[in-house]
C-alpha positions, -999 to +999 in steps of 0.1 A: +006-716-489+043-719-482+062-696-472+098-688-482+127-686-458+158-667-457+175-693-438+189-724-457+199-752-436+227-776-445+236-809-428+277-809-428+304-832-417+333-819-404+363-828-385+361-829-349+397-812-350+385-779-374+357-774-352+378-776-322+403-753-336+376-728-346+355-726-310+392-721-294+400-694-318+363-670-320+356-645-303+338-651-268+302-640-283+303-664-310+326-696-287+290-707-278+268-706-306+282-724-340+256-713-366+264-680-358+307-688-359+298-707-390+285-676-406+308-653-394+332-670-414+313-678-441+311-640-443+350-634-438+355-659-462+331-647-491+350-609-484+384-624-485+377-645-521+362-609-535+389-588-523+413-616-539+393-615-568+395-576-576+432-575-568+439-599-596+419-580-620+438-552-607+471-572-618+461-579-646+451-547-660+485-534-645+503-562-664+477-556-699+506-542-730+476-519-741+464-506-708+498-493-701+498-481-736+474-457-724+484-451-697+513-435-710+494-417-732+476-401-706+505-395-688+523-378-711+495-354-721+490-348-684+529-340-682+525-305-685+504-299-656+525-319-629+538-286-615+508-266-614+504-250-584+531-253-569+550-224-562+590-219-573 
């Protein structure tokens, strides 16, 4: 029976110079053990392409002729109750 792992292993090249760069740079925890500076930013990475991701769908929408449509819409409806609550 074989089991399953949760860890995938990759062979890599990379240049002597990145790796270099990226030992000098980490944090002291992670200057001695590579897989775990490799996945560290792997992970920063991943986050960074997501967050980059959503704030262009954000853009988008902003720049989308009917979502500001409706957005006026709703702000206009909404107009009347912009001062509630607040006293004169």
């Amino acid at each position: 029976m074989t089991q399953s792992s949760s860890t995938v292993r990759k062979s890599v090249a990379l240049p002597r110079e990145a790796v270099e760069d990226a030992i000098h740079v980490a944090p002291k925890k992670l200057k001695k053990n590579f897989n775990r500076l490799v996945l560290t930013a792997l992970k920063e990475y991943t986050g960074h392409r997501k967050d980059r991701s959503f704030e262009d769908e954000m853009a988008a929408m902003a720049a989308d002729p009917a979502i500001k449509a409706d957005c006026a819409v709703i702000a206009k409806e909404f107009a009347v109750a912009d001062e509630d609550g607040l006293k004169p």
